[in-house]
C-alpha positions as CSV (number, residue, x, y, z in Angstrom):
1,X,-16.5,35.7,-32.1
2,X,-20.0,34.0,-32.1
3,X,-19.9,31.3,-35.3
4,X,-22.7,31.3,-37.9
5,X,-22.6,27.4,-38.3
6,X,-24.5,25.1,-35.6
7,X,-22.0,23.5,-33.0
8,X,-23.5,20.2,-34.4
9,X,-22.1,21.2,-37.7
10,X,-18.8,22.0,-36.9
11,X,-18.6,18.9,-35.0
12,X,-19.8,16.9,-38.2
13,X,-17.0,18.4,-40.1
14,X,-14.1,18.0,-37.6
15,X,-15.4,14.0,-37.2
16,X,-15.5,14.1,-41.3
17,X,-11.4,15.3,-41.2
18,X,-10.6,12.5,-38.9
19,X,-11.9,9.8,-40.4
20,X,-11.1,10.5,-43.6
21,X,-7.2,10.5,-41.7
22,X,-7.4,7.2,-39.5
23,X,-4.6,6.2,-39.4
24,X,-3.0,9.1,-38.8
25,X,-5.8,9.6,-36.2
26,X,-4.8,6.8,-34.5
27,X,-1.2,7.0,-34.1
28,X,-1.8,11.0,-33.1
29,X,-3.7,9.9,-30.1
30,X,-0.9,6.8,-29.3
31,X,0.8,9.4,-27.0
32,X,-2.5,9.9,-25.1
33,X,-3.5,6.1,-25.1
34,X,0.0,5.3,-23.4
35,X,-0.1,7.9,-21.0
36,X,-3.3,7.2,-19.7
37,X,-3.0,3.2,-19.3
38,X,0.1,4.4,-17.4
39,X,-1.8,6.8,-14.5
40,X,-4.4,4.2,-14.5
41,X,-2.0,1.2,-13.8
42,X,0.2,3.2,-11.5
43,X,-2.6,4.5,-9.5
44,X,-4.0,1.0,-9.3
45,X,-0.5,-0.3,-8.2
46,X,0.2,2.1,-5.9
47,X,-3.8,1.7,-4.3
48,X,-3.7,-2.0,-4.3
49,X,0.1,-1.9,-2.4
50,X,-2.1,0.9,0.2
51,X,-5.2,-2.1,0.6
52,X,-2.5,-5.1,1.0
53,X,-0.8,-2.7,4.0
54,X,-4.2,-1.6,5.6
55,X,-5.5,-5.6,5.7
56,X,-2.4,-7.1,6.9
57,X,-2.6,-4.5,9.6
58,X,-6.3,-5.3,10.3
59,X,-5.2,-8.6,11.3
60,X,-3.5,-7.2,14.8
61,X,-7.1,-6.2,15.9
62,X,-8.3,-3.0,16.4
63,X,-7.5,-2.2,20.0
64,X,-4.1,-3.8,20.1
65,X,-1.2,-2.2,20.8
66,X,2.6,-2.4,20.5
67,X,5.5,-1.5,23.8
68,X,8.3,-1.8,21.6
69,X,11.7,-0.3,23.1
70,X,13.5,3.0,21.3
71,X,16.7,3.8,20.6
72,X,16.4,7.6,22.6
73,X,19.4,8.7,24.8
74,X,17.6,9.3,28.8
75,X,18.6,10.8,31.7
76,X,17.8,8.8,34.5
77,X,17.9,8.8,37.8
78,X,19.5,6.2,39.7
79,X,21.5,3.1,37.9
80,X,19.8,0.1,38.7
81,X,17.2,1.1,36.1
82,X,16.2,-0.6,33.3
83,X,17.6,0.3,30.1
84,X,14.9,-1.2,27.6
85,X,11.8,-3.5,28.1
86,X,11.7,-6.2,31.0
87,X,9.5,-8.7,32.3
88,X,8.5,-6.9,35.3
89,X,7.2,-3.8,33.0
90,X,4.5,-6.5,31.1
91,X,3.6,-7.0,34.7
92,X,2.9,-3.8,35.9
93,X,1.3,-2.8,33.0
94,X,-1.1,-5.7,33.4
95,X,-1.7,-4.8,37.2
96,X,-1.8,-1.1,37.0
97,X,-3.3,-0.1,33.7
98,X,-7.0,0.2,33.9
99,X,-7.7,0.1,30.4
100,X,-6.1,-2.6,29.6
101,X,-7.7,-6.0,29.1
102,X,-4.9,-8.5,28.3
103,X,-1.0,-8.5,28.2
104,X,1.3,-10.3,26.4
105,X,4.8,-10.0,26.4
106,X,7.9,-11.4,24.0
107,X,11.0,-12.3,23.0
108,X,11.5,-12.9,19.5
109,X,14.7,-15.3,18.2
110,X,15.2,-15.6,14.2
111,X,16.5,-19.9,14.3
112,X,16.5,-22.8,12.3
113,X,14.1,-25.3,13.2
114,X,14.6,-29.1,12.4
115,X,12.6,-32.1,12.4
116,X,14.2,-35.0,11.1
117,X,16.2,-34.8,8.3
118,X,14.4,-31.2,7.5
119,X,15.2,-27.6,8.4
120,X,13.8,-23.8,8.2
121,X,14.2,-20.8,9.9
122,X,11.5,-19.5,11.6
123,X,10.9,-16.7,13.6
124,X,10.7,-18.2,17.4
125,X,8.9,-16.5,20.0
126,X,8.6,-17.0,23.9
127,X,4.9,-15.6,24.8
128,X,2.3,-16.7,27.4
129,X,-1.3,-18.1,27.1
130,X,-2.6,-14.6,26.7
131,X,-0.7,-14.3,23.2
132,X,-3.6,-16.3,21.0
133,X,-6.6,-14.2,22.4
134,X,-4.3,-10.5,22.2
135,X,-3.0,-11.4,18.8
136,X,-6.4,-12.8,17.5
137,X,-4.7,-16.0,16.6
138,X,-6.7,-19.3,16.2
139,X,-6.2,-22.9,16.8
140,X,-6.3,-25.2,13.2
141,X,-5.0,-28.5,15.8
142,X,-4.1,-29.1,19.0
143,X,-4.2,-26.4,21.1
144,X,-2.1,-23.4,22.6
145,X,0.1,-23.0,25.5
146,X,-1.5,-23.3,28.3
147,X,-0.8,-21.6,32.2
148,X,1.0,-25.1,33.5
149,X,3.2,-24.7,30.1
150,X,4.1,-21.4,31.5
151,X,4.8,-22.5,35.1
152,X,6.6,-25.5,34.5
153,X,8.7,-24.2,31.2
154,X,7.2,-27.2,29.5
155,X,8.8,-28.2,26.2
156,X,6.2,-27.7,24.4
157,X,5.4,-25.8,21.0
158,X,2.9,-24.4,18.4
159,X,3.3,-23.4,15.0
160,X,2.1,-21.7,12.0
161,X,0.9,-24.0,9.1
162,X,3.5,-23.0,6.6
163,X,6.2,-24.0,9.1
164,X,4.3,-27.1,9.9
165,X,3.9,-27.9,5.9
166,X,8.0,-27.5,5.5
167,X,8.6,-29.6,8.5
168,X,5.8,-32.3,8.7
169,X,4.8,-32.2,5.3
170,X,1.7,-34.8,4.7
171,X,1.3,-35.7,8.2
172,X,0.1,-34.4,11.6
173,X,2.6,-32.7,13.3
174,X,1.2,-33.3,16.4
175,X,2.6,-35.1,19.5
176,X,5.8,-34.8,16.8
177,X,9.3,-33.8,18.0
178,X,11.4,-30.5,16.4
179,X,14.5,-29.3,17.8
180,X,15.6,-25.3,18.3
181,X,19.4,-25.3,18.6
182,X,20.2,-28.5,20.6
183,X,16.5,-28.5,22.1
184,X,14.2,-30.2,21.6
185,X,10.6,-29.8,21.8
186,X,6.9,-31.2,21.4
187,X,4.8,-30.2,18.8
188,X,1.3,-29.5,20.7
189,X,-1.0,-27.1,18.1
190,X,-0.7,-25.6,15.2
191,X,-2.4,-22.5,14.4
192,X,-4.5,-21.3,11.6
193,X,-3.5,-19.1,8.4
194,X,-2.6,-15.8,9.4
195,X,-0.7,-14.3,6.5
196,X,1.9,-11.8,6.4
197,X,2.4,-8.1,8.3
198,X,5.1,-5.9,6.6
199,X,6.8,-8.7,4.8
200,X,7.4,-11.2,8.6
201,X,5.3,-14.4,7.7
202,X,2.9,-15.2,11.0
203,X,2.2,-18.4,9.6
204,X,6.0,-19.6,9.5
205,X,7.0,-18.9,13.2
206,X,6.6,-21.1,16.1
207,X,5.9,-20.1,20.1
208,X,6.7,-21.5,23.0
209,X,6.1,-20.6,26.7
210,X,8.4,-17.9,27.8
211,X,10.0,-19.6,30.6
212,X,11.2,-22.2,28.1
213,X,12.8,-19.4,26.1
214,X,14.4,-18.1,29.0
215,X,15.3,-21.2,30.4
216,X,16.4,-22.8,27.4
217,X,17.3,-19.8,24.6
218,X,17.7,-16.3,25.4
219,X,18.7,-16.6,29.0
220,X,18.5,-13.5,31.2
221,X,20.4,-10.6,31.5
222,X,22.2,-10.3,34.8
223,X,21.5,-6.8,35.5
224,X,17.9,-5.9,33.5
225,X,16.3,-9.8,34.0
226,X,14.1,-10.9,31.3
227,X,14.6,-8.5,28.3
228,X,11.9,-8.6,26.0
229,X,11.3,-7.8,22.2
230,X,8.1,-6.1,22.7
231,X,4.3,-6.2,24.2
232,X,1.4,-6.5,22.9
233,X,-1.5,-5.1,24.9
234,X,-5.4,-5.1,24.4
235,X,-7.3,-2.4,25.3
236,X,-10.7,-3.0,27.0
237,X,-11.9,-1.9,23.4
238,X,-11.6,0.1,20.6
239,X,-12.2,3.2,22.5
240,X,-10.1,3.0,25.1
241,X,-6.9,2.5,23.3
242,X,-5.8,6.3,23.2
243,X,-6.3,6.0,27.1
244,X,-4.6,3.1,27.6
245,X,-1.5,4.1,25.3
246,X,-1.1,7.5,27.7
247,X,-1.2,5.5,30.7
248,X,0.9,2.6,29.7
249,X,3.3,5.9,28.6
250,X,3.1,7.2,32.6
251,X,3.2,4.1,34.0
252,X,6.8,3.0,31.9
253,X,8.3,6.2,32.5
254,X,7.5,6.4,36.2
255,X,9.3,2.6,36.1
256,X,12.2,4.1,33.9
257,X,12.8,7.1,35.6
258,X,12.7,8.9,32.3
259,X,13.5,12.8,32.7
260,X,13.2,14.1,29.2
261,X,13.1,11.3,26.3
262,X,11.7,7.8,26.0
263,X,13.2,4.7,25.6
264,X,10.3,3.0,24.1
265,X,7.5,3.8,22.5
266,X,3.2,2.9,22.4
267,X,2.4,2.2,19.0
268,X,-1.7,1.5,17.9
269,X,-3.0,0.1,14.3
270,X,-4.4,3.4,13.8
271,X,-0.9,4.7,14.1
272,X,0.4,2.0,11.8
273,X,-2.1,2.8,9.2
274,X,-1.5,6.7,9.1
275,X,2.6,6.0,9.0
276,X,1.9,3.1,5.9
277,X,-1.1,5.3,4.4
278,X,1.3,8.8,4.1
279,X,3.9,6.4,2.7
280,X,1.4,4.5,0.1
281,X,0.0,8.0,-0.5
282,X,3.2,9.6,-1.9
283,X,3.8,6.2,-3.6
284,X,1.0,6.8,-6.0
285,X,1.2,10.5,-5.6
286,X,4.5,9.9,-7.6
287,X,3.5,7.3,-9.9
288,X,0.9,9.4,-10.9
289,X,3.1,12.3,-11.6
290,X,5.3,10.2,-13.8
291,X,2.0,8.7,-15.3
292,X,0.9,12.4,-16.0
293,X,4.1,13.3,-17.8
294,X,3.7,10.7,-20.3
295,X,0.2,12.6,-21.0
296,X,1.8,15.7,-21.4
297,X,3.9,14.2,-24.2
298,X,0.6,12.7,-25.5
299,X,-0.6,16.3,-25.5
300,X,2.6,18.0,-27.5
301,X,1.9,15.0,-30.3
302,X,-1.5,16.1,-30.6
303,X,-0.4,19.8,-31.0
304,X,2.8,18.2,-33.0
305,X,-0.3,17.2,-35.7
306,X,-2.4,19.3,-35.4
307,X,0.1,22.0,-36.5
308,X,0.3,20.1,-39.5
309,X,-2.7,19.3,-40.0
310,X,-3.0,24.0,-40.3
311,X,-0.3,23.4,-42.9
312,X,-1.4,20.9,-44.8
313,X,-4.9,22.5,-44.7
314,X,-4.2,25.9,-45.6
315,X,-6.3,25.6,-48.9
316,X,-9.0,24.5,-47.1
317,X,-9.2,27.3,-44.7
318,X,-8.8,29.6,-47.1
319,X,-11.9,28.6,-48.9
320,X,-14.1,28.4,-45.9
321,X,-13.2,31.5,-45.1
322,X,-13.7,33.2,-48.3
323,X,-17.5,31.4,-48.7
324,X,-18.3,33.2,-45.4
325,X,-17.1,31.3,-42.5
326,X,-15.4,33.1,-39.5
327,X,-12.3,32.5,-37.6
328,X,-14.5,31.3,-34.9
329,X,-15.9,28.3,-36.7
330,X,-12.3,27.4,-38.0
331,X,-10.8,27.7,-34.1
332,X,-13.7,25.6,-33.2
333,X,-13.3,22.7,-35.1
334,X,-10.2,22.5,-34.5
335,X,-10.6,22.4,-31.3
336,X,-13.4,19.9,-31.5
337,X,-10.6,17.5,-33.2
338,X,-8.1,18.2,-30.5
339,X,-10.6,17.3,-27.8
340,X,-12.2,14.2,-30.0
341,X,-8.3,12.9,-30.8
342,X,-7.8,13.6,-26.9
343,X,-10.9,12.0,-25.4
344,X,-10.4,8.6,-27.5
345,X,-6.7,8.3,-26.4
346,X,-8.2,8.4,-22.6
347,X,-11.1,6.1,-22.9
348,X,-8.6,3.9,-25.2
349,X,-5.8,4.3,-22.5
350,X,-8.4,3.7,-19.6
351,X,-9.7,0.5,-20.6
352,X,-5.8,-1.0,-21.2
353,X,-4.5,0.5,-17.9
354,X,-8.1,-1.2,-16.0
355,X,-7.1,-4.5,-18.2
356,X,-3.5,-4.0,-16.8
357,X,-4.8,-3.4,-13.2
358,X,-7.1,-6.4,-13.2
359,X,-3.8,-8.9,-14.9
360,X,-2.0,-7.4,-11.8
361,X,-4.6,-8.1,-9.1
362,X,-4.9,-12.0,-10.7
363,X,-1.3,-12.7,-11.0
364,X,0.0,-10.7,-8.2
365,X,-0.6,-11.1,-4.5
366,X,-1.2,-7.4,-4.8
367,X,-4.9,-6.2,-4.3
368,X,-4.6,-3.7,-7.3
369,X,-7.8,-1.7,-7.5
370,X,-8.3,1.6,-9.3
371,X,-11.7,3.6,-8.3
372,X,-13.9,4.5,-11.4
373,X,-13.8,8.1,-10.1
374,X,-10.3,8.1,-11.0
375,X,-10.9,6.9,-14.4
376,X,-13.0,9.4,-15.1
377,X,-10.9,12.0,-13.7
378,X,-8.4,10.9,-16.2
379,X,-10.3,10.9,-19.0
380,X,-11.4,14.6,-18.2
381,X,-8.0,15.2,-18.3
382,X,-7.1,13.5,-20.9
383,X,-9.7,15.6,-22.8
384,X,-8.5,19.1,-20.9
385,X,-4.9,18.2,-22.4
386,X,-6.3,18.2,-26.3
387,X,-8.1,21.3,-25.6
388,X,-5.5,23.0,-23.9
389,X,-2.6,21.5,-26.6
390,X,-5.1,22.3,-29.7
391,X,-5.4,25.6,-28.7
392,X,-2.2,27.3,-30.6
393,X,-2.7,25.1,-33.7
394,X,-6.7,26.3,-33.7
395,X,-5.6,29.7,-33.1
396,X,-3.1,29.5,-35.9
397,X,-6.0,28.0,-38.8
398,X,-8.2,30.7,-37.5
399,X,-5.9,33.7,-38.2
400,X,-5.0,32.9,-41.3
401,X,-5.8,35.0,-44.1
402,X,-7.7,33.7,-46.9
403,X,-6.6,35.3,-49.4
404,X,-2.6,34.5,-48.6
405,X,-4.2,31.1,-48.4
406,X,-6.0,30.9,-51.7
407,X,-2.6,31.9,-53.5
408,X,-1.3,28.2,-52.6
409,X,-4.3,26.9,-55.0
C-alpha cells in the first residue's frame, strides 16, 4: 500500500518514539551491540591466528621444500631396501634432481644442553653447510659450519639466540664450551632471530655438523645407515618447485622400490599454507557462526520490544489511523525503528569488537586484524536482522483496527 506521509516523515516520527524511550532504546539494541563485538572479535581472532600461520611459514622461503618420511605400508621388492629416509637419498637427490639447487639433510634430537651450571632443552640438529643458505638462516656472530666441520666431525656448534641468552646470558657465547649428553662442544656462531613455525622455537635449537651427530649422538643404523628426520631442498626457484617435487617423488621411489604407496612424502610452503589456510578458514568460519547466533538473539530482543512497544501503543495507532493514516505508514515506521534500533547495535557493536581486536593484537603475539569489509558486512547485517525481526511486530501495528483500538481510550 503506497503511504500518504513523506518517507522523511515517517522517519522523523519513528526517531521521535525512540528518543523519547532511551533507555529502553538502548538496552533493546544490547542484544545487537553484543552480538556484533562478538563476529567482529572472532573474525579478527580467527584472521590474525590465519596471518601468524602464513608469516611463520614465509620464513622457510618460497621454493623450499620438505622429504619428510610417512607412515604408508609398501610393497617392495627386494629386502635390503630402505625403510624410511637415508643419507644416501639426500645424495642422490642432490646429484640427480635437475631442479634442485641446494640440499640439506637432518636429524633432529630433542636434548638438554648445559653450560656451566645452566641447562635447557633444545631441539639439536645434525645438518651440513648447505643448511643456513636452504633454510634462509643468518649469521648474528661467528659463523656457520663450515665443509672441514663436516669432514672432520668437528665439535663444533651454532645456536639460536634465545638458547644462547638461557645459556650464556650477558656474555659472548663464542669460543664458549656446552655439553650434549656427555659431549662436549664449541660454541662457533650464533644465528640471528628467526622466530617460531607451528609452535617449534628456531631460535632455541642448536646445529652441529652431521658427522658429529652421527659420530657422537644418533649413531647409525646397522641395516638403513644414516637415518634421517627429513630434507630440506631448494628449488632452482619459485617456479620450479612443482618440478622438482615430482622428480624428487620418481627419483625416491625408484631408490625405494615403492610398488603402490609411499613411504615419504614432498611437501612445499604453498602446500603448508593451503593445509593451515582450510584449517584457519573453518576456525573463523565457526567463530563467526557462534558470533552470528548471538545476533540472532539480538534480533528476537528487538522483535521481543517491539511487540511491546504494538501493545503499549495501541492508542496511538488507533488515532493515526482514524485521522487518515494507512497501515502502510504504521508498518513503515515501525520498521524504520527496527532497522534504526538494529543499525546502532552494529555500528555500537563494531567499534567494541575493532577496540577488542586492536587490545588483542597489542597484548597478544597474535596479529589480529579484521578487514573493514567485514565490518561493514556486519553492520548490513546487523541492520537486515531489525528489518527482518521488526517485520511481525510492524505487521501486527499495521493491522490493527482503529476503532478496537480507540475503545482502550
Amino acid at each position: 500500500m503506497v503511504s500518504r506521509l513523506p518517507l522523511g516523515e515517517i522517519a522523523g516520527m519513528a526517531f521521535a518514539t525512540l528518543r523519547s524511550n532511551r533507555l529502553r532504546s538502548l538496552l533493546t539494541t544490547l542484544g545487537i551491540v553484543i552480538g556484533n563485538a562478538s563476529v567482529i572479535t572472532l573474525v579478527g581472532v580467527g584472521k590474525g591466528a590465519q596471518n601468524l600461520a602464513e608469516g611463520q611459514l614465509s620464513t622457510l622461503g618460497a621454493n623450499v621444500l620438505f622429504v619428510v618420511p610417512g607412515r604408508n605400508d609398501t610393497r617392495r621388492q627386494g629386502i635390503e631396501t630402505p625403510k624410511t629416509l637415508v643419507l644416501e637419498d639426500a645424495r642422490a637427490i642432490a646429484e640427480q634432481v635437475p631442479s634442485v639447487r641446494r640440499v640439506a639433510p637432518q636429524i633432529t634430537l630433542s636434548e638438554v644442553v648445559q653450560a656451566g651450571a645452566l641447562s635447557a632443552t633444545a631441539s639439536v640438529s645434525g645438518v651440513t653447510p648447505e643448511f643456513l643458505p636452504v633454510r634462509n638462516f643468518e649469521i648474528a656472530q661467528g659463523r656457520f659450519l663450515s665443509p672441514s666441520d663436516l669432514q672432520s666431525a668437528r665439535g663444533v656448534v651454532v645456536i639460536g639466540p634465545d638458547l644462547k641468552d638461557k645459556l650464556f646470558p650477558g656474555g659472548s657465547a663464542l669460543g664458549r664450551q656446552l655439553r650434549v649428553r656427555d659431549q662436549a662442544f664449541e660454541v662457533i656462531g650464533v644465528l640471528e632471530p628467526k622466530g617460531a613455525v607451528f609452535g617449534s622455537n628456531q631460535d632455541e635449537a642448536l646445529y652441529l655438523p652431521l658427522s658429529a651427530m652421527v659420530s657422537r649422538l644418533s649413531g647409525r643404523d646397522p641395516t638403513y645407515g644414516v637415518v634421517l628426520n627429513f630434507i630440506s631442498v631448494e628449488a632452482v626457484d619459485a617456479r620450479s618447485t612443482s618440478a622438482a617435487a615430482f622428480q624428487i617423488t620418481n627419483l625416491l621411489r625408484q631408490r625405494h622400490r615403492i610398488l603402490r604407496d609411499d613411504d615419504f612424502a614432498v611437501r612445499s610452503q604453498k602446500d603448508a599454507q593451503q593445509i593451515v589456510g582450510k584449517i584457519t578458514g573453518g576456525l573463523t568460519l565457526m567463530l563467526a557462526a557462534i558470533g552470528a547466533i548471538s545476533l540472532l538473539v539480538g534480533g528476537i530482543g528487538i522483535m521481543n520490544i517491539m511487540l511491546v512497544s504494538v501493545s503499549e501503543r495501541t492508542e496511538e495507532i488507533g488515532l493515526r489511523k482514524a485521522l487518515g493514516a494507512r497501515s502502510g505508514d504504521v508498518l513503515l515506521q515501525f520498521l524504520v525503528e527496527s532497522l534504526v534500533l538494529a543499525s546502532l547495535g552494529g555500528v555500537i557493536g563494531s567499534g567494541l569488537g575493532l577496540t577488542a581486536v586492536s587490545l588483542v593484537a597489542v597484548l597478544t603475539p597474535l596479529p589480529a586484524a579484521i578487514p573493514l569489509s567485514s565490518v561493514l558486512g556486519t553492520v548490513l547485517l546487523s541492520g537486515g536482522i531489525g528489518l527482518v525481526f521488526g517485520v511481525l511486530p510492524a505487521r501486527r501495528a499495521a493491522q490493527l483496527d482503529p476503532i478496537v483500538a480507540l475503545r482502550s481510550l
